[in-house]
N, C-alpha and C positions, 0 to 999 in steps of 0.2 A: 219557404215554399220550394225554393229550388233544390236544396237537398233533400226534403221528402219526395218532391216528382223524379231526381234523379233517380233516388235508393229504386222507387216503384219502374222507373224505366231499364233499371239494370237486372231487374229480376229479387230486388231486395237484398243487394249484395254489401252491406250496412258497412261492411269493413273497407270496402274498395271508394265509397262514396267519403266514408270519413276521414280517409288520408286526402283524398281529393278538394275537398273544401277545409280540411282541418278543423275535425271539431271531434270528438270523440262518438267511439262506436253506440255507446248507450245514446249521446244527443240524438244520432242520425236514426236509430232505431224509433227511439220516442217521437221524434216528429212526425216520423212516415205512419206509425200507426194514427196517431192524434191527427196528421189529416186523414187518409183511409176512415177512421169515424167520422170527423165531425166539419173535415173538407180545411179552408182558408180560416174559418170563424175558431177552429180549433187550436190553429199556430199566435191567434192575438197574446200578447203579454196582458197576460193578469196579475202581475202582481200588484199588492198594495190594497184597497176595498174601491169596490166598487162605489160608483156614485148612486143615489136611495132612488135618483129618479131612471138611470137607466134602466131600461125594457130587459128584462132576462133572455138568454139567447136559446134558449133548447125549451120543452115543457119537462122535461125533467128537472131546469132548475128554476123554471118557475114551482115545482110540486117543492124542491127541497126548501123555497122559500118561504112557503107556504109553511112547512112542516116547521120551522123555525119558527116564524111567527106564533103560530098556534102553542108552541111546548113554552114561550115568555106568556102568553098570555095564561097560561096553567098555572104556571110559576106563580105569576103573580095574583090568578084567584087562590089559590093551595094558601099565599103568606096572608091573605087578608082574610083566609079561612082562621087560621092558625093567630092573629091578633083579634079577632073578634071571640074566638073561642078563651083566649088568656082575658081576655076584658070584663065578659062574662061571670070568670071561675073571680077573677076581683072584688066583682061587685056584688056575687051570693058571699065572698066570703065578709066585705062589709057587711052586709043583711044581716049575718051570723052576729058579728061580733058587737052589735048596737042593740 
């Protein structure tokens, strides 16, 4: 946080802030933007997965979670389309052949 509020105190001057803390120009850029959107909650470390019961931080990524959800759930009617359809073509072809 303190090299994004600097960079934003200096006029965004990404180069002067990044030799000043040591960390590279692209780091000090990406942070100042990443707060600028999304403020403190933007600089957390995410790496690694989340935990299934933490609360999503934005409605955005509750919609993206949603959208996730929803395209397994597809998934998995489309496979159970596609094995009842193979189960089917089995059992007319049994019928056939007796």
């Amino acid at each position: 946080m303190q090299v994004a509020r600097a960079a934003l105190a200096s006029d965004k001057n990404y180069g002067e802030i990044a030799k000043k803390y040591n960390v590279s120009y692209q780091q000090a850029r990406n942070w100042t933007l990443r707060y600028e959107k999304m403020g403190a909650a933007g600089l957390e470390d995410r790496r690694g997965r989340r935990k299934k019961d933490q609360a999503p931080r934005t409605e955005l990524e509750k919609a993206q979670i949603e959208i996730e959800q929803l395209k397994h759930l597809l998934y998995r009617a489309e496979m159970e389309r596609d094995v009842l359809k193979k189960l089917e073509e089995i059992e007319r072809r049994d019928r056939l052949n007796k």
